[in-house]
LUMMILUM-627871 format. One line per 10 residues: number of its first residue (from 1); their letters; for each residue x, y, z of C-alpha. Coordinates in pm, 1 decimal. Layout:
N
NUM = A = X:Y:Z; ...
***
This chain:
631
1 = XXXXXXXXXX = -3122.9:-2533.7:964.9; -2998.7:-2184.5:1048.3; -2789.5:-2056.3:754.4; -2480.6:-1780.2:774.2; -2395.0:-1598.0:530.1; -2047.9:-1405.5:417.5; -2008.7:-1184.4:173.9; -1653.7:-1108.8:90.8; -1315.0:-1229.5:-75.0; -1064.1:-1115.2:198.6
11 = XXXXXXXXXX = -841.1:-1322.8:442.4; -1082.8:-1159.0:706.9; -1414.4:-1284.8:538.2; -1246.3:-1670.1:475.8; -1124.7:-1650.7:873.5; -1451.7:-1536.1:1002.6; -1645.9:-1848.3:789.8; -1435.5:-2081.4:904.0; -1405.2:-1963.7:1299.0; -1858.9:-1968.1:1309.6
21 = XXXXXXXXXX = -1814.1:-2312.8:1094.1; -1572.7:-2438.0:1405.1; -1810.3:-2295.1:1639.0; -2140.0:-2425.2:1539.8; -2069.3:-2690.2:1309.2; -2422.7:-2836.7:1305.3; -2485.0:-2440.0:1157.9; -2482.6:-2433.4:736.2; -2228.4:-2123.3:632.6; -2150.0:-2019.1:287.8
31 = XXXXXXXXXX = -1949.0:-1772.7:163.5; -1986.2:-1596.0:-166.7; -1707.5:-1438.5:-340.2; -1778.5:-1133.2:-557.4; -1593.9:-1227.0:-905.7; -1384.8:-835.7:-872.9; -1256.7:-913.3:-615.1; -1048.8:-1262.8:-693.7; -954.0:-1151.1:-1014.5; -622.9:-975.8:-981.4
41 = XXXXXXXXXX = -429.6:-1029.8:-1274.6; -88.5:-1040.4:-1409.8; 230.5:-1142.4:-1173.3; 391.5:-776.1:-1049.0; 415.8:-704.5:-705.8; 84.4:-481.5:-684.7; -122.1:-783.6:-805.6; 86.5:-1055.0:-551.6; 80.1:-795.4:-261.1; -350.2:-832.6:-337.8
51 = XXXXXXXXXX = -379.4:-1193.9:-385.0; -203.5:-1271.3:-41.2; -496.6:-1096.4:112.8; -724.4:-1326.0:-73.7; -912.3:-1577.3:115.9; -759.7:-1949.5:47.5; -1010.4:-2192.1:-88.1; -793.6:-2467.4:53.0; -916.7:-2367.7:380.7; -1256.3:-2310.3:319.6
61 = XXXXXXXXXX = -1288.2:-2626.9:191.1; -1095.3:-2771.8:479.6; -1386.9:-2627.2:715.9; -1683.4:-2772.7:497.0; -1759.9:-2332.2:417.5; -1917.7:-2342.8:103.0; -1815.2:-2127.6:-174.3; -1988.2:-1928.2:-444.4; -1867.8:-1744.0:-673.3; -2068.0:-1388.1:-818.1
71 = XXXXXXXXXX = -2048.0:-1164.0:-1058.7; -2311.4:-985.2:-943.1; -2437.8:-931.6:-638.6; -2781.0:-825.7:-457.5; -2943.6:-827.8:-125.5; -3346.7:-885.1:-26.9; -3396.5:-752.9:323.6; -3777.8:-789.1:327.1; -3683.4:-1193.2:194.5; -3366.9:-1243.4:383.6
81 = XXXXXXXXXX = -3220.4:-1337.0:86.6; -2877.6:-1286.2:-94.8; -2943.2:-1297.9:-522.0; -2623.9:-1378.6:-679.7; -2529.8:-1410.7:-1037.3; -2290.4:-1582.7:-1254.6; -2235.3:-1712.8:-1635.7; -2383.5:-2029.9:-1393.9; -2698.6:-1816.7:-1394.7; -2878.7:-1673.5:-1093.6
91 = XXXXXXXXXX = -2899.8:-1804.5:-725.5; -3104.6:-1714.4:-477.4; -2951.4:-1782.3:-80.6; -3147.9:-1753.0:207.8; -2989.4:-1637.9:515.4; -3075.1:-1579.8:899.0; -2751.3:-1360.3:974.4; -2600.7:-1175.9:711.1; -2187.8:-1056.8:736.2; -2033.2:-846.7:445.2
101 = XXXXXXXXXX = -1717.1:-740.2:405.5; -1656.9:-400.5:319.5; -1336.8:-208.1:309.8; -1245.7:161.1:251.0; -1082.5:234.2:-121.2; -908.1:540.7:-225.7; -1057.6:844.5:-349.9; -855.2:1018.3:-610.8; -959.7:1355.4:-697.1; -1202.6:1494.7:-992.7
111 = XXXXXXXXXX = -931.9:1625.2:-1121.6; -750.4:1357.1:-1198.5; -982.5:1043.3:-1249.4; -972.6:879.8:-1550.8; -586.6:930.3:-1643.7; -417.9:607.3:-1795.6; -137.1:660.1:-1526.6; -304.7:750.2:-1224.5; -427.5:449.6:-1011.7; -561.3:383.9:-647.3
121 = XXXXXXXXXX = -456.4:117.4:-426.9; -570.2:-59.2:-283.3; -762.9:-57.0:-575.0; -930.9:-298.0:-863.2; -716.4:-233.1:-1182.7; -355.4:-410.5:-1041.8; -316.0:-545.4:-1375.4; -325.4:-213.2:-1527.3; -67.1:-76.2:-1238.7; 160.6:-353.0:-1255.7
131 = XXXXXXXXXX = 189.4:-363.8:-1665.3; 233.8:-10.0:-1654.3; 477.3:28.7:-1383.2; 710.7:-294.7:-1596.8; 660.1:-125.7:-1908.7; 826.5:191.1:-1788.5; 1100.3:32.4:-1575.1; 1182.3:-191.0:-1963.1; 1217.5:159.3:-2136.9; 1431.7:317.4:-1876.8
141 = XXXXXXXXXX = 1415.8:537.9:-1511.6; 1046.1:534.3:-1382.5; 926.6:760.7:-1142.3; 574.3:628.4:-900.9; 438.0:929.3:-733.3; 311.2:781.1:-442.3; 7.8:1048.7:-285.9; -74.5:1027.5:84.9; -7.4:965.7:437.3; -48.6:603.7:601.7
151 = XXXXXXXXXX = -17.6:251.8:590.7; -166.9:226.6:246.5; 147.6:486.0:114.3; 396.0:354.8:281.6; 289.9:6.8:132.9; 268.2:145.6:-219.0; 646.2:225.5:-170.3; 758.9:-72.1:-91.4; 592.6:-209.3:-367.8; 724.0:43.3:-614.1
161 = XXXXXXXXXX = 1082.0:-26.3:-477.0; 1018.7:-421.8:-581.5; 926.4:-319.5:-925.2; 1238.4:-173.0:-977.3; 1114.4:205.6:-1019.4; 1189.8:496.9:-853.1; 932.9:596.6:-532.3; 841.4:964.0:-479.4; 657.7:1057.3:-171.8; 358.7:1291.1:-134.6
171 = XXXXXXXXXX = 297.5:1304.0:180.9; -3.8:1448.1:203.5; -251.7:1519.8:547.9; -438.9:1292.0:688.1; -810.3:1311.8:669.8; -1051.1:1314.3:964.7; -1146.5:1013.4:1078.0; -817.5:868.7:920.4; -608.2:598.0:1082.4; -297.9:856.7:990.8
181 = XXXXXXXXXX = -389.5:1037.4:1301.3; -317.5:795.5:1533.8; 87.4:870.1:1460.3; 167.2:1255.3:1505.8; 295.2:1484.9:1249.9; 716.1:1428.1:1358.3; 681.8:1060.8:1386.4; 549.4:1099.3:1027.5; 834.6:1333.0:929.1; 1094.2:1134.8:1079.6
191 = XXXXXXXXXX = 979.1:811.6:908.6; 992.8:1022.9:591.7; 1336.9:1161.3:680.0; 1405.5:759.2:738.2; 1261.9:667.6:384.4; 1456.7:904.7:222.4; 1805.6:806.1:327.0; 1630.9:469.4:169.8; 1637.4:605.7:-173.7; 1252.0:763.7:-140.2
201 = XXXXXXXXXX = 1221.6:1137.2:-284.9; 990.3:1278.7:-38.2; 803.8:1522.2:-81.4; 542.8:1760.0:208.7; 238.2:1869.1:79.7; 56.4:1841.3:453.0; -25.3:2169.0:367.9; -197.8:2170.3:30.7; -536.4:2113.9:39.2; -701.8:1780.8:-165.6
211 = XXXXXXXXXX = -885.1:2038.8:-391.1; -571.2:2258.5:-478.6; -418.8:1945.4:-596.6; -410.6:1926.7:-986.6; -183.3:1820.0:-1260.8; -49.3:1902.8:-1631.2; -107.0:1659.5:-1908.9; 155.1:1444.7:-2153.2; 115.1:1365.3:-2496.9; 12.4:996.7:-2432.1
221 = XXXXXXXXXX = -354.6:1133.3:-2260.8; -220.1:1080.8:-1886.0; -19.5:1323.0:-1658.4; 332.7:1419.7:-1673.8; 340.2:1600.0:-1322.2; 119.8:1688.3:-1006.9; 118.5:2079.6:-917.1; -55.7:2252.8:-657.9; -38.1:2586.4:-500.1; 179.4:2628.0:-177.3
231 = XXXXXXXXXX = 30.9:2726.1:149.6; 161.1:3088.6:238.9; 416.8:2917.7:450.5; 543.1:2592.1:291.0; 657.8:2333.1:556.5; 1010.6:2199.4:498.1; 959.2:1948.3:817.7; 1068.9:1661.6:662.3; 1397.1:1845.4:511.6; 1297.7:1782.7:117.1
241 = XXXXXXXXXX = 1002.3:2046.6:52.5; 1046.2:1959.9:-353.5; 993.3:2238.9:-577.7; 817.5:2569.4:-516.1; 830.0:2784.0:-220.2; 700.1:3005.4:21.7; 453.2:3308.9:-64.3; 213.2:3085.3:-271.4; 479.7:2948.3:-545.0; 392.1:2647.9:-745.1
251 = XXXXXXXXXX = 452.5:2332.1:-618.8; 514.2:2051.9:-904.5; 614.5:1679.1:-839.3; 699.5:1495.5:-1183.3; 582.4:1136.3:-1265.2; 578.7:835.0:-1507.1; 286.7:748.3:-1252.0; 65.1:816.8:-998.8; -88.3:634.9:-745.2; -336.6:736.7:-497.9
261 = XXXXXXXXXX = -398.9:590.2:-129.2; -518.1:903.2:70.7; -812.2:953.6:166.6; -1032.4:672.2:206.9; -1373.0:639.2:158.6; -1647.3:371.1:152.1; -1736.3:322.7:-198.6; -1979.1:-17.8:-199.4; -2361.8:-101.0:-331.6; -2456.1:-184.6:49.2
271 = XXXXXXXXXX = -2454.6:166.3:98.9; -2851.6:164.4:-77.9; -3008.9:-99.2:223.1; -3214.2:22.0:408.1; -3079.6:89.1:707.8; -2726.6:143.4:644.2; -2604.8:478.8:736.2; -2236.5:641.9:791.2; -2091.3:762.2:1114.6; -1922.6:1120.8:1121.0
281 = XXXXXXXXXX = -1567.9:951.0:965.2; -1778.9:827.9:631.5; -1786.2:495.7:792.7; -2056.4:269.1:842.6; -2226.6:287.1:1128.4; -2208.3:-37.4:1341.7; -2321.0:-80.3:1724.0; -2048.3:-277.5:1929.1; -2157.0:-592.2:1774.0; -2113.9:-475.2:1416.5
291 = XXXXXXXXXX = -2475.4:-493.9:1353.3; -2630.6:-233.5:1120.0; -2959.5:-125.5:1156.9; -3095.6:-380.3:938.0; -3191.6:-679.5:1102.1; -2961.8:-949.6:1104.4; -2698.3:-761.6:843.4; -2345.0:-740.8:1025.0; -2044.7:-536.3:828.7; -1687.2:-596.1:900.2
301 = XXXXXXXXXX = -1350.7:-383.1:752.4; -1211.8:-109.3:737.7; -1495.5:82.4:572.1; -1682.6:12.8:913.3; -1681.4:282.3:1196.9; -1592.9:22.6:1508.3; -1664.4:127.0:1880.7; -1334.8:202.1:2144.9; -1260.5:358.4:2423.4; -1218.7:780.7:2426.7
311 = XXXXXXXXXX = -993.4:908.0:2611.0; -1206.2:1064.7:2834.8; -1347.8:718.2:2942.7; -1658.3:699.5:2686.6; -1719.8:511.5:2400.5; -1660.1:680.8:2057.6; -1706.9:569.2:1679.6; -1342.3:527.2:1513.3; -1234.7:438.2:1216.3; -1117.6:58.9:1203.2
321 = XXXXXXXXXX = -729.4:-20.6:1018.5; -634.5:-310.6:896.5; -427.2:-395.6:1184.7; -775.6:-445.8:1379.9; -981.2:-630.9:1153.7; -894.3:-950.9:1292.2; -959.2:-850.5:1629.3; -1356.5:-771.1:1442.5; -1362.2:-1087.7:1243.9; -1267.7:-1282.5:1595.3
331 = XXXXXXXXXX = -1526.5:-1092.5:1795.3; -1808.6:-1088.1:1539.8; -1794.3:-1443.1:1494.1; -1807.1:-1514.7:1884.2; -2104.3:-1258.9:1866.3; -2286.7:-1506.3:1581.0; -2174.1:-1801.4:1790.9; -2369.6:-1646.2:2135.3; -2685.3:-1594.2:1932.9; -2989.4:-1809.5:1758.4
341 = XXXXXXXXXX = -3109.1:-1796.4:1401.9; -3352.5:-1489.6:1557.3; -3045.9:-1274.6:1695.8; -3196.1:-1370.3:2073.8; -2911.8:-1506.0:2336.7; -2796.5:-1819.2:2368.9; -2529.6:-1984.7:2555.4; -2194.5:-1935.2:2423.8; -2071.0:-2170.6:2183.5; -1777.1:-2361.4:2318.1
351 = XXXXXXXXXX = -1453.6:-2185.7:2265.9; -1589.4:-1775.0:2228.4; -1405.4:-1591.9:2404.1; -1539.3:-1382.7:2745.8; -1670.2:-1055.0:2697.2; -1430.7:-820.3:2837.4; -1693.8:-512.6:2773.4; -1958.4:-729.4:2977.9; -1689.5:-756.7:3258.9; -1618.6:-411.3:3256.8
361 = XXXXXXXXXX = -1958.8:-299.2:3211.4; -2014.1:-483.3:3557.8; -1770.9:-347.6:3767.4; -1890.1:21.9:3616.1; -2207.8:-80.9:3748.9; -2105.5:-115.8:4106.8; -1871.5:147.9:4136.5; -2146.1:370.2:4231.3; -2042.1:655.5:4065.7; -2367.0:771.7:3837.2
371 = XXXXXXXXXX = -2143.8:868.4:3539.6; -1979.0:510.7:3537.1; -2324.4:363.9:3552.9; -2436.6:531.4:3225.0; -2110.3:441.5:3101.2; -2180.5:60.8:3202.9; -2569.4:104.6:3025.3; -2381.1:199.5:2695.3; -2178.9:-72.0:2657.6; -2429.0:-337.0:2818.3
381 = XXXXXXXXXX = -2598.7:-249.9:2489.6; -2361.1:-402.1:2294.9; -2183.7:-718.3:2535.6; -2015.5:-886.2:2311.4; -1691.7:-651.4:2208.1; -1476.4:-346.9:2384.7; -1360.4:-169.1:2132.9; -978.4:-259.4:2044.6; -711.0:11.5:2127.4; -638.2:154.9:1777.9
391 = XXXXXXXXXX = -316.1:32.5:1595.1; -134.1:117.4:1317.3; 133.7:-98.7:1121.6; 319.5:25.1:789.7; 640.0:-81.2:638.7; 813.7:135.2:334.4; 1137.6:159.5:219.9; 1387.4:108.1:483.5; 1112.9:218.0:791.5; 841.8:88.7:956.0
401 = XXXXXXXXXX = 576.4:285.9:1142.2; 362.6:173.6:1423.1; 122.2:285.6:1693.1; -134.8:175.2:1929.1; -385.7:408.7:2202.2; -451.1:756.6:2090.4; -247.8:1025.7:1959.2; -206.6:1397.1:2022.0; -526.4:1445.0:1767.2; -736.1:1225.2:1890.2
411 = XXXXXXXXXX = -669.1:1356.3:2292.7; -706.1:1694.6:2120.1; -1047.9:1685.4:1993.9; -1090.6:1490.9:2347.2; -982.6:1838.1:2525.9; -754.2:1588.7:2726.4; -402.0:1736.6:2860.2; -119.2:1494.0:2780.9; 243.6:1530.9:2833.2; 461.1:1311.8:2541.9
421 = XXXXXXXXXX = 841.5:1239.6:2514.2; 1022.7:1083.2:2254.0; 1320.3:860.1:2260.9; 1550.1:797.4:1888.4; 1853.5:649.2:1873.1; 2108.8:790.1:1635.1; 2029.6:646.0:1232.3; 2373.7:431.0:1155.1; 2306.4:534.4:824.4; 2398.0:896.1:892.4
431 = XXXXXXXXXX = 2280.3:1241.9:741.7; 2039.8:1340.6:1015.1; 2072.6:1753.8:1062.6; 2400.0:1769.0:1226.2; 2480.4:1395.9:1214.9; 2860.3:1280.4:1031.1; 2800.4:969.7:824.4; 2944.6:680.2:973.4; 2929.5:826.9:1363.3; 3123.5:602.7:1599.8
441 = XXXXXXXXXX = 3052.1:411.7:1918.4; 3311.5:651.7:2087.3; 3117.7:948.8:2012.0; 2960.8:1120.8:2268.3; 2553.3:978.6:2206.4; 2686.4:620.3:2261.6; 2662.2:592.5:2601.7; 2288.9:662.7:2565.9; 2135.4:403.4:2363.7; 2450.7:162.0:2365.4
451 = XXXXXXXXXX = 2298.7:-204.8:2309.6; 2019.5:-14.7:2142.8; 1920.0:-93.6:1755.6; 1992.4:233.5:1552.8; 1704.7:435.8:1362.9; 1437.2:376.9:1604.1; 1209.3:648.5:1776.9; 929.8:578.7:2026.2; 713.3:850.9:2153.2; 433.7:810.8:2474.0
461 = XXXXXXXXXX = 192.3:1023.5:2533.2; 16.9:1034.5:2897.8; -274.0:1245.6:3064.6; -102.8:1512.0:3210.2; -310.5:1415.8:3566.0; -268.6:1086.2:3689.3; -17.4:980.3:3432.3; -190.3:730.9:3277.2; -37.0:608.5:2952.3; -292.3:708.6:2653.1
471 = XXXXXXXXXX = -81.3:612.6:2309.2; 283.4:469.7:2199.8; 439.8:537.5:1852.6; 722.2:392.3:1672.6; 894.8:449.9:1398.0; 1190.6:254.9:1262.3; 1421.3:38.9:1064.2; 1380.9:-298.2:1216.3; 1000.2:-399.1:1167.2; 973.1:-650.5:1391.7
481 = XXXXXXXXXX = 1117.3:-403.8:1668.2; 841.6:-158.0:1645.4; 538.6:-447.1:1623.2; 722.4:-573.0:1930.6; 729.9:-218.5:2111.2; 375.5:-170.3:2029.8; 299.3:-524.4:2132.1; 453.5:-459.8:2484.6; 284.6:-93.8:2484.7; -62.0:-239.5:2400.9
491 = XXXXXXXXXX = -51.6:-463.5:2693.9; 75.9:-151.2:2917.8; -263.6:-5.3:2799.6; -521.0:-222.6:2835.9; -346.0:-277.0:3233.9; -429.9:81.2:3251.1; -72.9:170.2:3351.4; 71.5:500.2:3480.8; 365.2:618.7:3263.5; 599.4:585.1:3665.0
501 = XXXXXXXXXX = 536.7:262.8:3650.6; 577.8:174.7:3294.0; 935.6:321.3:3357.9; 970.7:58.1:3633.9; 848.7:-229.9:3469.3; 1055.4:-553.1:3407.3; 980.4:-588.8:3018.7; 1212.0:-781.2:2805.0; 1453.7:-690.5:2490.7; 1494.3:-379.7:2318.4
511 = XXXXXXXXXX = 1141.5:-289.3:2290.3; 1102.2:-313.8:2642.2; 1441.3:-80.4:2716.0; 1317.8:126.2:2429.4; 979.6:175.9:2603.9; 1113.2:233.0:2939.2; 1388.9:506.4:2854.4; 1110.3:686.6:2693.3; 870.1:609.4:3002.4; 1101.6:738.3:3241.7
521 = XXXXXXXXXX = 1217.1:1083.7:3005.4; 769.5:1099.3:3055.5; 790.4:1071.4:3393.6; 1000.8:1354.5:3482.3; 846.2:1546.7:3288.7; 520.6:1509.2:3472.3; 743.0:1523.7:3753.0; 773.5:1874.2:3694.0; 1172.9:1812.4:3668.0; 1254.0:1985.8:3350.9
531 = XXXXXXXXXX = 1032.7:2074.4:3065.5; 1043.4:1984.4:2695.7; 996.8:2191.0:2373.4; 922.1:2123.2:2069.1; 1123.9:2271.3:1712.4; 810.6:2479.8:1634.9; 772.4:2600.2:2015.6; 1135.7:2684.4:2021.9; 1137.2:2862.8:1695.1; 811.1:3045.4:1784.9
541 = XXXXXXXXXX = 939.8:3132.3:2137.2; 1275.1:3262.7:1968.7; 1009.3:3516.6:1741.3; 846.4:3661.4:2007.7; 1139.9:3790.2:2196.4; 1248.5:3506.1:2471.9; 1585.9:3427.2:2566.1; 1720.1:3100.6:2565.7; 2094.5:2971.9:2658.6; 2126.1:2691.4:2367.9
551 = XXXXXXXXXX = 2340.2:2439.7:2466.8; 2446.4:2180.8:2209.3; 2590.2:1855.6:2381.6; 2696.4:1672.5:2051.5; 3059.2:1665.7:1952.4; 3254.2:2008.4:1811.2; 3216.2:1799.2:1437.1; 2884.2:1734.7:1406.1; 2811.6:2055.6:1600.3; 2992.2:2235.0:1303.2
561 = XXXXXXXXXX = 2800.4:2014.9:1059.6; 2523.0:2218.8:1153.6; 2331.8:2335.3:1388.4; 2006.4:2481.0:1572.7; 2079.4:2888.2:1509.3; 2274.9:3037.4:1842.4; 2379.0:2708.7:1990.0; 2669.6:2734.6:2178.7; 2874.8:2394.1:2195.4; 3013.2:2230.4:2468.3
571 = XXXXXXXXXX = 3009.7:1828.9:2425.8; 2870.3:1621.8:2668.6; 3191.9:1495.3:2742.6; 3373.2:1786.5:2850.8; 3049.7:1968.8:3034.7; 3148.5:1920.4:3400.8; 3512.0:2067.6:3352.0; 3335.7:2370.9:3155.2; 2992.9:2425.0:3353.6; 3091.0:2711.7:3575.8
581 = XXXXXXXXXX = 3294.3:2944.7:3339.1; 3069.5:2909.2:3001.6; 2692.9:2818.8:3123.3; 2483.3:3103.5:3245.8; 2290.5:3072.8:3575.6; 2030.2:3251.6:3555.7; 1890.1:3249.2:3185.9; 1640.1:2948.0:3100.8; 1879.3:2674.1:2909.2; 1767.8:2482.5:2636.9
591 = XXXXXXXXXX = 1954.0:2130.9:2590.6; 2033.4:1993.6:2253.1; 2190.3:1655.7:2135.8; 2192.5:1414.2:1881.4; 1811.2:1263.7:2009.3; 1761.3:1453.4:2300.8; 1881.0:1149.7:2534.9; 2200.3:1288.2:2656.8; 2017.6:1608.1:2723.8; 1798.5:1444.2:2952.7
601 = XXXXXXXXXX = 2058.6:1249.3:3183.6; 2229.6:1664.8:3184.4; 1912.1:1822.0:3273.1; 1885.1:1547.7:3555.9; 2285.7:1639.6:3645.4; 2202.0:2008.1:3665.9; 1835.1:2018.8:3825.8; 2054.2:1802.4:4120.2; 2290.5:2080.6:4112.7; 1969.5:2331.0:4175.1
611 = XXXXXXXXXX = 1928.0:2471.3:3806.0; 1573.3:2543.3:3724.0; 1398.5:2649.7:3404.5; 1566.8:2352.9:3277.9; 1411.9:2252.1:2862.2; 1474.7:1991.0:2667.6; 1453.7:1998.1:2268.1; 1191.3:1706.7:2233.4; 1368.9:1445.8:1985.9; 1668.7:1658.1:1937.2
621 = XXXXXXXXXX = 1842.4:1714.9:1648.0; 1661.6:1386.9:1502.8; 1375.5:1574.1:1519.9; 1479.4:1912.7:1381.3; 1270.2:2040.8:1059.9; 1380.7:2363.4:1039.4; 1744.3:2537.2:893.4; 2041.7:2477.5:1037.8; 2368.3:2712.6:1062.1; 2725.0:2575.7:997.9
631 = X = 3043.7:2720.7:1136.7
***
């Protein structure tokens, strides 16, 4: 009898047993559970937050999976056989496919290993986290340094928050390879600006390099505080630089504790097989099956480098999220379901899904263009899965963060020309650059995103020819908003949508109003109808001697609240009855308000009225990183 075999304790490891169980039934699969990883220990939110991702018995046991439990754990290519080991003694299991489960962990620096208070997470010792993080809430304030930049930080915030201590943010940059990237640098700072007005103390060391990073001792053997040297020119963009300053000062972030979640590497003993290797992320290497290059061993997670779509129509090796894997568990166990005990084809069990990547590979093939013909040979290699679009979900504090497609890094490295906007509706909570707590309905703004939720921003990016729709980010307060928005943007992609339609299209609810104000400020821009520019292009075209008009459309309040240096005022409201006598004709203008939305309907009004060199300030004063001036 032909005999599967999972290694793993995950949600994703249980799901993928039971789906090949329900697929070939008359097929034995066991599952074997590495002792680490059920034991999580004590009852704090770390150790809760872990055992949810556990794999539930109940289920396995519902599917006829069986279940075996090891504390250690070895693998016999040559034999096909998995030895595993227990106080029950040792257990030899034969198998003819092999699946493991291996995820990325945290990798905290030299430095700093081996402190009683500095942790990883995800990581092994939750116990240790969780009894450390209640002991120091019981004897008073407790600050959790939180390090990084993703889904995993944003996480360990949340979690901090529900142990009752205080989170501090290090936002640190993302590595290559890292899912991070897939959400630019100002959706990250706005989501920090976002968690901050949540109670988070952030903190931006995106420019401090990993190895700078170091930290001064307490009296009890751990850490009392992180330190680091600051790049020449220390980025404020988030509005809370912390301690230190510019012209190399010390940085220093103090801490009860310290937990670590950026950057992530594949630490795990299947690393020594023979023929295991890692792709240029540090992932492993898997061909669009998941197959490794030993026969019959597939790997699943996030420590896996999983095959999509580049933006410049090839395949590429990406780093999977967590988001994806049960996209991989679904298509890996259709893969073992389309296959015999020797790996040769077979006809599909009933219920796998089609291949979409054999469809497509098809229709490449009788195009007869010769590029899209080796493009069809590459992924007739691999049938069974297209690469998933990449997506991101995180939830903190008081924001969520989101994303699906590419980002600006990822087109980048491409050397593919996009065009982006970004569309934010004013925070209710108030105390954005410029923004009076409490800002009414009758303000100026309102018109803009009235019926909109407040404290969301999406930004699209697009090729800058053709228009196609590449990415979609989100970041903001209501969580099932932005996993809605993405949802709606993900199917835009995979249509293969232009960004002039998207603005067209008849989607439903806020996320589909959301997406198509922010299609249609895209579209004009491609249009050629005004231009955007960005804080850091303004600030740098200011420096080298060009000469803007600054216009600031908020109200004469919030406009004396502070604002972008040499802005003149004129609100929105009152710009038609002022336009002649105050607004220059022939200087470029640059538009400013609250998000950047009522600049947009203006620069519409006055390219109608035959203005040209027409900018925007992408996000508006949302958006704004830099110093502001008050009058």
């Amino acid at each position: 009898m032909r005999r599967i075999v999972v290694i793993g304790s995950g949600v994703g490891a249980g799901k993928l047993a039971a789906r090949v169980k329900r697929l070939l039934p008359g097929c034995e699969v066991n599952m074997i559970m590495p002792e680490a990883g059920v034991d999580g220990g004590g009852g704090g939110p770390f150790a809760a937050c872990l055992a949810s991702r556990r794999a539930s018995r109940v289920l396995l046991a519902a599917r006829e999976v069986g279940v075996l439990d090891a504390a250690e754990l070895s693998v016999d290519l040559d034999a096909s056989t998995v030895i595993a080991g227990s106080s029950r003694g040792r257990l030899a299991v034969r198998y003819d496919q092999l699946a493991m489960e291996i995820d990325a962990t945290p990798r905290i620096p030299r430095a700093l290993r081996g402190a009683p208070n500095v942790f990883a997470w995800p990581g092994a010792d939750v116990a240790g986290l969780d009894g450390l993080l209640a002991e120091r809430v019981a004897a008073g304030a407790c600050r959790a340094v939180v390090v990084g930049q993703g889904a995993e930080a944003l996480e360990a915030l949340r979690l901090v928050r529900a142990a009752g201590a205080t989170p501090v943010w290090v936002r640190t940059r993302p590595a290559t390879g890292d899912a991070a990237n897939a959400v630019d640098a100002d959706m990250w700072r706005h989501a920090a600006r976002m968690a901050r007005r949540n109670g988070v103390e952030t903190v931006n060391w995106t420019g401090v390099a990993m190895e700078r990073m170091g930290a001064l001792p307490a009296g009890d053997g751990g850490f009392a505080a992180l330190v680091a040297v600051a790049p020449d020119r220390a980025d404020r963009a988030d509005g809370a630089g912390g301690p230190g300053g510019p012209g190399g000062a010390d940085l220093r972030v103090e801490g009860d504790l310290f937990i670590w979640t950026s950057p992530l590497v594949v630490q795990n003993p299947a690393l020594t097989l023979d023929g295991i290797s890692l792709d240029d992320t540090g992932r492993i290497d898997v061909d669009g099956c998941l197959r490794t290059g030993a026969p019959g061993v597939y790997v699943f997670g996030t420590g896996v480098g999983v095959q999509r779509m580049a933006p410049d129509g090839g395949v590429e090796q990406a780093a999977a999220v967590p988001a994806e894997v049960p996209g991989l568990v679904r298509a890996l166990a259709d893969h073992l379901a389309s296959i015999d005990a020797t790996g040769a084809d077979v006809s599909p069990a009933r219920g796998v899904a089609a291949c979409p990547a054999g469809d497509l590979a098809a229709e490449l093939a009788g195009s007869g263009d010769p590029d899209m013909a080796e493009l069809a040979d590459a992924l007739g290699d691999c049938p069974c899965r297209l690469p998933a679009l990449g997506t991101v979900h995180a939830e903190g504090p008081g924001v969520t963060v989101a994303a699906v497609g590419l980002g600006s890094a990822a087109c980048a490295r491409a050397e593919v020309e996009t065009e982006f906007s970004v569309y934010a509706t004013p925070s209710a909570l108030g105390g954005q650059p410029g923004q009076s707590p409490g800002q009414s309905d009758d303000d100026d703004e309102s018109g803009a995103w009235g019926g909109l939720p407040a404290g969301q921003a999406v930004k699209l990016l697009a090729a800058r020819t053709g228009g196609a729709l590449l990415g979609a980010q989100v970041a903001g307060r209501d969580a099932e908003l932005c996993a809605a928005v993405v949802s709606a943007a993900s199917l835009a992609l995979r249509a293969g949508m232009r960004v002039a339609d998207l603005a067209q299209a008849e989607l439903p609810g806020a996320a589909g109003e959301l997406l198509r104000r922010a299609a249609a400020v895209l579209a004009n821009k491609l249009a050629g109808r005004y231009f955007g520019i960005t804080p850091d292009e303004f600030i740098a075209s200011r420096e080298a001697g060009a000469e803007f008009f600054t216009l600031d459309l908020r109200s004469a309040p919030d406009w004396r609240a502070g604002h972008v240096p040499g802005a003149y005022n004129i609100p929105h409201t009152q710009l038609r009855k002022r336009l002649q006598d105050e607004v220059p004709r022939f200087t470029p203008i640059v538009l400013v308000a609250a998000t950047s939305d009522a600049a947009w309907s203006v620069a519409c009004m006055l390219g109608a009225l035959g203005a040209t060199d027409l900018y925007v300030l992408d996000g508006g004063m949302a958006f704004w990183p830099h110093a502001l001036e008050t009058a």
